[in-house]
N, C-alpha and C positions, 0 to 999 in steps of 0.2 A: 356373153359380152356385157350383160346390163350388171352381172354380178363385179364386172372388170372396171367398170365407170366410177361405183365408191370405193374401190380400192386406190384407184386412181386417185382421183379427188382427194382423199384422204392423205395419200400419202405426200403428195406434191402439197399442200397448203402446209401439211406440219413441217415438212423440207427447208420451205419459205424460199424457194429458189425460182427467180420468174425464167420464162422462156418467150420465144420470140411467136412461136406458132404455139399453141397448144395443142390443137389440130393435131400437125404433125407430131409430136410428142407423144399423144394417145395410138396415133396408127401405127406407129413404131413400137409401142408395146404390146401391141396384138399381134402385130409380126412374130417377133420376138418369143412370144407364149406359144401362137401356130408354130413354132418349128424349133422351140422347144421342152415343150412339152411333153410326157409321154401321154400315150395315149391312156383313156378312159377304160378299167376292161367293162364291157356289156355284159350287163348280166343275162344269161341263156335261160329260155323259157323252155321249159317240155310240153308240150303239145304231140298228144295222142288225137292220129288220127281215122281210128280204125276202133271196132269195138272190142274191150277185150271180154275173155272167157265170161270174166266172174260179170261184167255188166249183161251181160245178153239174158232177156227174159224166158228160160228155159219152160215157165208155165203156158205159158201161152202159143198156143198150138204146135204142143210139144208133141211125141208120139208117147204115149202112155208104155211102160217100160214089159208089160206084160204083150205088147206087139213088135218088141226086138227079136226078133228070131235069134242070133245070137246070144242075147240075156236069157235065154232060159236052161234050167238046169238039165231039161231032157236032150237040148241039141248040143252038150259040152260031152266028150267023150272022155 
């Protein structure tokens, strides 16, 4: 709205056209803009909220790969 004030301003003094309320003249252009306007699009933020793969600190009390029973070449048939 305070950006709508010196657009205002501006445009009615170089017009030179007086009016009876200004008041009402400015609340009618805000109208006017609320409804018809289109809308602003928002811009969409990504927010992760969960840890992924690659962040999780895998050193730290990790199981050392030689105690995966699985990982080892004697138990792969």
């Amino acid at each position: 709205m305070e950006d709508q004030v010196d657009e205002f301003i501006t445009f009615w003094t170089d017009a030179g056209i007086k009016r009876r309320s200004w008041d009402a003249t400015f609340i009618h252009r805000m109208q006017y803009l609320q409804t018809h306007q289109k809308p602003q699009k928002q811009e969409k933020t990504h927010v992760i909220s969960h840890t992924g793969l690659a962040d999780k600190d895998y050193d730290k009390g990790a199981t050392p790969f030689d105690q995966i029973p699985w990982l080892n070449d004697a138990d792969v048939p």
